[in-house]
LOKE-323405 format. One record per residue: residue number from 0; y, x, z negated of N, C-alpha, C in turn. Coordinates in nm, 3 decimals. Layout:
(site NUM,(Y,X,Z),(Y,X,Z),(Y,X,Z)) ...
// end
This chain:
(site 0,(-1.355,0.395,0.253),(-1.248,0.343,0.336),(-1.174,0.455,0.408)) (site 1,(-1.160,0.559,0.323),(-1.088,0.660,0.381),(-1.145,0.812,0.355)) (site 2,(-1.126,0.949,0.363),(-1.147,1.058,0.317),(-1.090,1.149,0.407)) (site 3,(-1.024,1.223,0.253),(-0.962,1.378,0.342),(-0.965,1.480,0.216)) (site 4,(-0.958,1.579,0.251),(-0.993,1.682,0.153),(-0.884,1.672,0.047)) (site 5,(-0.794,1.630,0.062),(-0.758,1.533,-0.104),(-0.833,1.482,-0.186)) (site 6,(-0.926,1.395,-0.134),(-1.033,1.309,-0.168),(-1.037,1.204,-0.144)) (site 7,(-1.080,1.104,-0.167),(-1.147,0.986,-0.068),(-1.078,0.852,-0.137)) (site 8,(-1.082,0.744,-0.052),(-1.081,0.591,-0.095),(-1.171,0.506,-0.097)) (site 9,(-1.235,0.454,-0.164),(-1.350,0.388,-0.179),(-1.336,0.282,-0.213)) (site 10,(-1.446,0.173,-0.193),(-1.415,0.032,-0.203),(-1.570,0.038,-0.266)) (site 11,(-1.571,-0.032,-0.414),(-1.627,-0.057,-0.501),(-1.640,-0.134,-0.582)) (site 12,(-1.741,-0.146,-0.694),(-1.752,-0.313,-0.767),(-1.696,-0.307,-0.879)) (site 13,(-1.606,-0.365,-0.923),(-1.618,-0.351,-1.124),(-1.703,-0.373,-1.177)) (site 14,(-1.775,-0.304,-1.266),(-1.857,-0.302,-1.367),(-1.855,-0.441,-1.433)) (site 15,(-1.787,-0.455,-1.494),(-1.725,-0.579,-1.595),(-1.676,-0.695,-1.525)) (site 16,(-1.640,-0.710,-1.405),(-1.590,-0.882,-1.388),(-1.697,-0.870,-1.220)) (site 17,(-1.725,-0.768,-1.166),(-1.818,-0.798,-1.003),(-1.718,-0.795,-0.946)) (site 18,(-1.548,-0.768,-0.953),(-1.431,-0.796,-0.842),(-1.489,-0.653,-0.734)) (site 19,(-1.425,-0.701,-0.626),(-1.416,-0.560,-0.516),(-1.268,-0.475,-0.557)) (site 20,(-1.306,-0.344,-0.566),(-1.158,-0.278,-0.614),(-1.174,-0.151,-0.532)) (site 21,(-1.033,-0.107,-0.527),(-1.065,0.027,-0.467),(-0.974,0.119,-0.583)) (site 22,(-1.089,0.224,-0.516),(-1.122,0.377,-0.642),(-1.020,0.476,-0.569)) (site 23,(-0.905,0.531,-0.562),(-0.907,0.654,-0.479),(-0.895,0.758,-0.553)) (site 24,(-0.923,0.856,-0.550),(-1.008,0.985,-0.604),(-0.868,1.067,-0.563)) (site 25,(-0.809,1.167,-0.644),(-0.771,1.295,-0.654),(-0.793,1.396,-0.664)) (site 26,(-0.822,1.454,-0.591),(-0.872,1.629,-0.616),(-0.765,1.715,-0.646)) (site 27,(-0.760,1.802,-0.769),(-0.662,1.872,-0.806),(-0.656,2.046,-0.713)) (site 28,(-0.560,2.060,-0.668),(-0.505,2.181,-0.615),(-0.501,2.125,-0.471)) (site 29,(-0.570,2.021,-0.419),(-0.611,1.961,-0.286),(-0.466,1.882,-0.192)) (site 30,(-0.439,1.895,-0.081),(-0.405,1.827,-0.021),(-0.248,1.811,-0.031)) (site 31,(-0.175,1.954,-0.048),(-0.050,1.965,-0.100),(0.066,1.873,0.006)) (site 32,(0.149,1.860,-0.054),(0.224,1.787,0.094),(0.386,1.902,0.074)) (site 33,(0.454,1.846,0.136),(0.586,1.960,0.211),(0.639,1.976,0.090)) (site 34,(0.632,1.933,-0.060),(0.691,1.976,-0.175),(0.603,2.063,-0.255)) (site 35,(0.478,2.090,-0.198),(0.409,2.144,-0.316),(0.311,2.064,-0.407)) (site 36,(0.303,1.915,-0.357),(0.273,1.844,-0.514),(0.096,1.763,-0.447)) (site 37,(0.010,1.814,-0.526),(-0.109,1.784,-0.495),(-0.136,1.666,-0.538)) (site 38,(-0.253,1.649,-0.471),(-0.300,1.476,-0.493),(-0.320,1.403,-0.607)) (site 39,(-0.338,1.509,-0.742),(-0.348,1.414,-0.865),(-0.171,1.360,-0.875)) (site 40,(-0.132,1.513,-0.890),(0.055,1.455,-0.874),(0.108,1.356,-0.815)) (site 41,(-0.018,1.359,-0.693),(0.078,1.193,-0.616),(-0.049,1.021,-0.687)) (site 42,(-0.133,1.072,-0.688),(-0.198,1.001,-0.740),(-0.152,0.897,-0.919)) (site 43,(-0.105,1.030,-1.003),(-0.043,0.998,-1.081),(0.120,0.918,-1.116)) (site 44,(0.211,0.947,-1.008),(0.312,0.904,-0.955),(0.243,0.759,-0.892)) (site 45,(0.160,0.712,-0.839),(0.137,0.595,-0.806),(0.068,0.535,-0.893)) (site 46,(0.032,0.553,-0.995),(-0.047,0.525,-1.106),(0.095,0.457,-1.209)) (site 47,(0.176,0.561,-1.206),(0.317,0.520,-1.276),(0.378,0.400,-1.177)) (site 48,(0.439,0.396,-1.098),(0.446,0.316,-1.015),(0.436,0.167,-0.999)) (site 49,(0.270,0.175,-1.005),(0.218,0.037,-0.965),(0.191,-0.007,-1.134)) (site 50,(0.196,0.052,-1.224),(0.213,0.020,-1.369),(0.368,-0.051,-1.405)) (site 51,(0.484,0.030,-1.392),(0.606,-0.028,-1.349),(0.666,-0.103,-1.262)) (site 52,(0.579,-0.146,-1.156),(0.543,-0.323,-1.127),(0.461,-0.355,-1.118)) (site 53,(0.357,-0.408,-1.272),(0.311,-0.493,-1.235),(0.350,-0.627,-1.259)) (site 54,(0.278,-0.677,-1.223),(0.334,-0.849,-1.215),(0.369,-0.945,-1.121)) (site 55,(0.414,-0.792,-0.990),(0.447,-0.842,-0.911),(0.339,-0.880,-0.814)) (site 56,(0.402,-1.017,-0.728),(0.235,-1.051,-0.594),(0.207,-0.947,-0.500)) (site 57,(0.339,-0.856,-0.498),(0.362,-0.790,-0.317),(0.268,-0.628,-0.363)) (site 58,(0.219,-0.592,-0.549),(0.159,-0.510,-0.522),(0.028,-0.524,-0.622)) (site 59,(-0.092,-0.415,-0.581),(-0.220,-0.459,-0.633),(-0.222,-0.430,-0.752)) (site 60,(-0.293,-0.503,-0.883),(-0.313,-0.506,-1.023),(-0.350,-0.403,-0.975)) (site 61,(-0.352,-0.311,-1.119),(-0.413,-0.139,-1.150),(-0.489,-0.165,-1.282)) (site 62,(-0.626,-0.125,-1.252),(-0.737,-0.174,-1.372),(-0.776,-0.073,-1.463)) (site 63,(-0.692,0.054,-1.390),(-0.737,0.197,-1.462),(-0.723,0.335,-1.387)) (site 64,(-0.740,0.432,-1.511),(-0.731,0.564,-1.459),(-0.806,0.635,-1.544)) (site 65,(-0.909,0.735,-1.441),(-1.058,0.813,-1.515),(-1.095,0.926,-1.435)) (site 66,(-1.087,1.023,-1.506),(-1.111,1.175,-1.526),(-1.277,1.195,-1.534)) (site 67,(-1.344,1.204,-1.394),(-1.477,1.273,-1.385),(-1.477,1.385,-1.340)) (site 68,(-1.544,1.471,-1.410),(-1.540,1.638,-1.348),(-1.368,1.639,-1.360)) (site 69,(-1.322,1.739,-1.243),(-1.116,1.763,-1.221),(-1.094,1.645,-1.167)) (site 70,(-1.176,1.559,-1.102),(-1.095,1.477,-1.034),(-1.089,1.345,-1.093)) (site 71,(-0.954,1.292,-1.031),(-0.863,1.152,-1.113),(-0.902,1.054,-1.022)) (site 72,(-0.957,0.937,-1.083),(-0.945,0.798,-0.991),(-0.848,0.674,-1.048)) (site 73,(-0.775,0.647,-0.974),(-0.749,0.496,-0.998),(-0.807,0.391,-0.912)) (site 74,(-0.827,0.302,-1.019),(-0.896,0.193,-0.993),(-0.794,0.083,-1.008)) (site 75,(-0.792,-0.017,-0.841),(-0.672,-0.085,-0.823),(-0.787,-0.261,-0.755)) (site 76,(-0.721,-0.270,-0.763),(-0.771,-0.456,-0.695),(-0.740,-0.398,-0.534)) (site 77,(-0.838,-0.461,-0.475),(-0.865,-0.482,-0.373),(-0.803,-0.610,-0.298)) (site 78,(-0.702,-0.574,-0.183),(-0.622,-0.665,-0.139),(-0.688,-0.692,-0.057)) (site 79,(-0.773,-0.806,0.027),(-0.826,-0.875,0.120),(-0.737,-0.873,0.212)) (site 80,(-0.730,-0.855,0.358),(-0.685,-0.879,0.455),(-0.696,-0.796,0.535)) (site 81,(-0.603,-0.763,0.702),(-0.587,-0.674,0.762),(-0.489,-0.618,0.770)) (site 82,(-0.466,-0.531,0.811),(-0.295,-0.438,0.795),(-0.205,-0.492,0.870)) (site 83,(-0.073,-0.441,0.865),(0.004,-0.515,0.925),(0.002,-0.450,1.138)) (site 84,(-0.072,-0.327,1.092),(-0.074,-0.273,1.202),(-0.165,-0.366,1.317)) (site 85,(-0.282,-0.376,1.256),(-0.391,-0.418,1.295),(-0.355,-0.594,1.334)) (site 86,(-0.257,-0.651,1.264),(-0.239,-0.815,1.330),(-0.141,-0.805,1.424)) (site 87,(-0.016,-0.736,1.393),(0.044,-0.661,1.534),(-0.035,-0.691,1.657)) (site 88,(-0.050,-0.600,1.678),(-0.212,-0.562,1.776),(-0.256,-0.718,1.831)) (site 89,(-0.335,-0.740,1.744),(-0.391,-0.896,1.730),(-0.324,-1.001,1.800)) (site 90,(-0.194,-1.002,1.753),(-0.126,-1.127,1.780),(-0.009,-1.071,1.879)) (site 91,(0.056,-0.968,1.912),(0.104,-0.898,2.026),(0.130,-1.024,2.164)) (site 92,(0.224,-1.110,2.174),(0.214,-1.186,2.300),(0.225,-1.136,2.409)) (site 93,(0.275,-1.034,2.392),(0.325,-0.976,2.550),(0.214,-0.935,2.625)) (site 94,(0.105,-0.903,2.555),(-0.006,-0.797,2.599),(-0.072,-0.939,2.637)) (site 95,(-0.110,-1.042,2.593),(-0.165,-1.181,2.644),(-0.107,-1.242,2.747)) (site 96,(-0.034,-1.157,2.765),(0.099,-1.268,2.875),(0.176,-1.367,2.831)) (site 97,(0.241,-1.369,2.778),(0.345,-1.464,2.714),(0.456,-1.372,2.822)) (site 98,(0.545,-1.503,2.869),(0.663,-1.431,2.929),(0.774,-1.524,2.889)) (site 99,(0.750,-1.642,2.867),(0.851,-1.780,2.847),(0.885,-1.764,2.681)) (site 100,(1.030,-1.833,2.680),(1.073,-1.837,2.513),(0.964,-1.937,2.459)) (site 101,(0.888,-2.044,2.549),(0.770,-2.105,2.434),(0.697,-2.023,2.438)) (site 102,(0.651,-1.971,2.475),(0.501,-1.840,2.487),(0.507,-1.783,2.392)) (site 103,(0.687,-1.715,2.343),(0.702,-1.571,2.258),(0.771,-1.659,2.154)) (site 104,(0.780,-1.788,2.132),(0.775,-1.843,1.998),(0.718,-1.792,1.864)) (site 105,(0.594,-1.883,1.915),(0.493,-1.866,1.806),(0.461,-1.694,1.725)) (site 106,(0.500,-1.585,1.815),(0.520,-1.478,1.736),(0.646,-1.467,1.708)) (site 107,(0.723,-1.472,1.774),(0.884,-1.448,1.716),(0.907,-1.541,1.567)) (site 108,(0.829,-1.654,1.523),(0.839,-1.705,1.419),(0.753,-1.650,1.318)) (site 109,(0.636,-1.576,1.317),(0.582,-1.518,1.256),(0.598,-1.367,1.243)) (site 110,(0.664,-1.307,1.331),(0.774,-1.177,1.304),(0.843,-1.270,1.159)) (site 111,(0.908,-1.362,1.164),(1.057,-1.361,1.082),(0.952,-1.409,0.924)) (site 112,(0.885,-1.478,0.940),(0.808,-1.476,0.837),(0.802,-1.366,0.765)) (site 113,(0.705,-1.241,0.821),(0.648,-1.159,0.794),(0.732,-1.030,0.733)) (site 114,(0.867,-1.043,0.820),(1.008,-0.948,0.788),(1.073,-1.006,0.647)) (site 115,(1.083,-1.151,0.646),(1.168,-1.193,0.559),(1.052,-1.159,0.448)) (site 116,(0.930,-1.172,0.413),(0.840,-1.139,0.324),(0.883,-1.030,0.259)) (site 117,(0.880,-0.879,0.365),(0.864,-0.769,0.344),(0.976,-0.745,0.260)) (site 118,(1.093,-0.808,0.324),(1.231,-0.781,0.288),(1.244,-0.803,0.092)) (site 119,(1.178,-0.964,0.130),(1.158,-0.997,-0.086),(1.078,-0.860,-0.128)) (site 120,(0.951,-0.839,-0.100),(0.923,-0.767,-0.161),(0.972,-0.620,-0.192)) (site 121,(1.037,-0.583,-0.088),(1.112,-0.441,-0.117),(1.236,-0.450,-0.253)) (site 122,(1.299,-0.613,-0.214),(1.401,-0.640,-0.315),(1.331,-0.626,-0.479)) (site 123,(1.224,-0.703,-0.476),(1.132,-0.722,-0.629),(1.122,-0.574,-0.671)) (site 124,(1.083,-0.489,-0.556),(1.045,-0.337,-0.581),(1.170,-0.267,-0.627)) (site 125,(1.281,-0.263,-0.562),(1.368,-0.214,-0.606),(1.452,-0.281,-0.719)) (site 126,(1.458,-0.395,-0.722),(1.504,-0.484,-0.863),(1.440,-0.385,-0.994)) (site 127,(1.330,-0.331,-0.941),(1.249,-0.235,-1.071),(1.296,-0.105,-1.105)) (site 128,(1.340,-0.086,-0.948),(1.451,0.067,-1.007),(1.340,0.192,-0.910)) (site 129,(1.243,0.125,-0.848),(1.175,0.196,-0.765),(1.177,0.185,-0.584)) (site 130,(1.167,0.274,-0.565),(1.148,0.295,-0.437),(1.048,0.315,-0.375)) (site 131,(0.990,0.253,-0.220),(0.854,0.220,-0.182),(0.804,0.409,-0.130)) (site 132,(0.893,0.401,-0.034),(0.877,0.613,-0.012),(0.751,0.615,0.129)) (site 133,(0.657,0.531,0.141),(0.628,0.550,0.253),(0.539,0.401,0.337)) (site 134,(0.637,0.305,0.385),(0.637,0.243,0.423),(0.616,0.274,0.571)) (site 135,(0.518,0.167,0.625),(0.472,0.156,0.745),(0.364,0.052,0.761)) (site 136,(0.320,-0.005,0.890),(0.229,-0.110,0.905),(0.094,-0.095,0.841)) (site 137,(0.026,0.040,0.833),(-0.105,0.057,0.776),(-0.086,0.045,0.633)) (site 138,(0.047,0.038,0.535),(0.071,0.032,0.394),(0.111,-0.087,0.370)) (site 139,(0.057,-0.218,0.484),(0.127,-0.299,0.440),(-0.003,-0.450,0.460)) (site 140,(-0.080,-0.514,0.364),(-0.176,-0.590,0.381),(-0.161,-0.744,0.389)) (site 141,(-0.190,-0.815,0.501),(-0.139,-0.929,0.511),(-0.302,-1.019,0.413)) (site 142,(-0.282,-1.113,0.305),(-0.382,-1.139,0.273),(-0.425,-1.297,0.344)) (site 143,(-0.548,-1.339,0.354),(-0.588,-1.424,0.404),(-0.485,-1.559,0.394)) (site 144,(-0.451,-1.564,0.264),(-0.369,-1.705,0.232),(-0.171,-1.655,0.302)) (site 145,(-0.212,-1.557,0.399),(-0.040,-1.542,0.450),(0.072,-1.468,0.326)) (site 146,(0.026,-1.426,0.244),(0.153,-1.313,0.167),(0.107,-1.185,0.191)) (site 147,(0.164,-1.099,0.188),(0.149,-0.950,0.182),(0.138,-0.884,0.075)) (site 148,(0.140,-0.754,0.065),(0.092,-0.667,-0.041),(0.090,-0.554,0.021)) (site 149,(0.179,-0.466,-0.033),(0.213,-0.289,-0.046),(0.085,-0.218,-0.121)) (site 150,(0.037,-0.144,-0.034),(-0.035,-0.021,-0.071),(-0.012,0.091,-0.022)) (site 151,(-0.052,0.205,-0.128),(-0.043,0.341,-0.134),(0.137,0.384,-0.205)) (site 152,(0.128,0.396,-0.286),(0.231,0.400,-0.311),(0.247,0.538,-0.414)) (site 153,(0.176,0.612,-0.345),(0.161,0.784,-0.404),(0.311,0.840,-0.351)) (site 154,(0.431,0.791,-0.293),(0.522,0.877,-0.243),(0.653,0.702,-0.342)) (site 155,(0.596,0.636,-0.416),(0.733,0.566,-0.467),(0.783,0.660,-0.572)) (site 156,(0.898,0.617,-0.568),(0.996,0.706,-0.697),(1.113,0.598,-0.747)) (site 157,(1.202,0.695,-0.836),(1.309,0.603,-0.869),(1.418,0.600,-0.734)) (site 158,(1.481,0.478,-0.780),(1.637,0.473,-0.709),(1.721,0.599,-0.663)) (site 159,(1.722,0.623,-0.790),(1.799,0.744,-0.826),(1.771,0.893,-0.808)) (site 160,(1.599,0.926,-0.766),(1.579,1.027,-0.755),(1.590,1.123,-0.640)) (site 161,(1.689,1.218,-0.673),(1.753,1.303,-0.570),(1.607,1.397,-0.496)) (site 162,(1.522,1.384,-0.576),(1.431,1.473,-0.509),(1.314,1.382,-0.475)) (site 163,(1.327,1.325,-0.390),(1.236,1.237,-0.324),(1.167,1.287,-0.226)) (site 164,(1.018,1.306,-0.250),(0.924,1.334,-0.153),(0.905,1.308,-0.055)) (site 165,(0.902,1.334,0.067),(0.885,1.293,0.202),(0.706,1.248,0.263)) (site 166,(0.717,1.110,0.277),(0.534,1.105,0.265),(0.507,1.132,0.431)) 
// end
């Protein structure tokens, strides 16, 4: 799905149930960001994270964490859909020509959908005492049945933490 000399994201099978999950791989000393803290560090921080919510719909079950050779994978459920960037795009009226308040309806109602969604889920997230840390349309998966779901969450932290990483 993805790769950078951090190491890669992969979309793969479980062994044990056939689900589609994705693997992303940490390479240690690799891929430092503006604090110093390499990819297992952030890898592991999202490992903590998405462990300290689970339960919730807005982020993906975590099925595991495994040490081949230096490098760390977690293994997370695979959220079906497209990004939020990518339906943007998609559904964009203006670029179709919509110029009339009926035209720019039908998205202006699915903006408020999609905001008021985001909005619960940031609340559920922070109700936990965590913070999302790098939010944006490509971290954000709309699934087929219309709810969303937060991914990447290698830059969440606490509420409270004064030293919050910049993703």
């Amino acid at each position: 799905l993805q790769f950078s000399n951090a190491g890669g994201i992969y979309l793969a099978r479980h062994r044990e149930t056939g689900h589609r999950v994705v693997l992303r791989e940490a390479r240690p000393h690799c891929g430092l960001d503006a604090v110093g803290d390499d990819a297992v560090t952030r890898l592991e921080r999202e490992h903590r994270a998405l462990t300290a919510l689970a339960g919730l719909d807005c982020v993906p079950e975590v099925y595991g964490v495994r040490t081949v050779w230096e490098h760390r994978f977690l293994m997370t459920e695979y959220v079906e859909g497209p990004t939020l960037l990518d339906e943007i795009v998609a559904r964009f009226a203006l670029v179709r020509g919509a110029h009339t308040a009926d035209e720019l309806a039908p998205y202006a109602a699915w903006v408020g959908q999609v905001t008021g969604q985001l909005a619960d889920a940031l609340r559920e997230i922070h109700g936990r005492g965590l913070r999302f840390g790098d939010l944006h349309p490509s971290n954000i998966i709309l699934r087929p049945d219309g709810r969303l779901a937060l991914v990447d969450f290698e830059y969440a932290t606490e509420l409270d933490d004064a030293q919050t990483p910049l993703a």
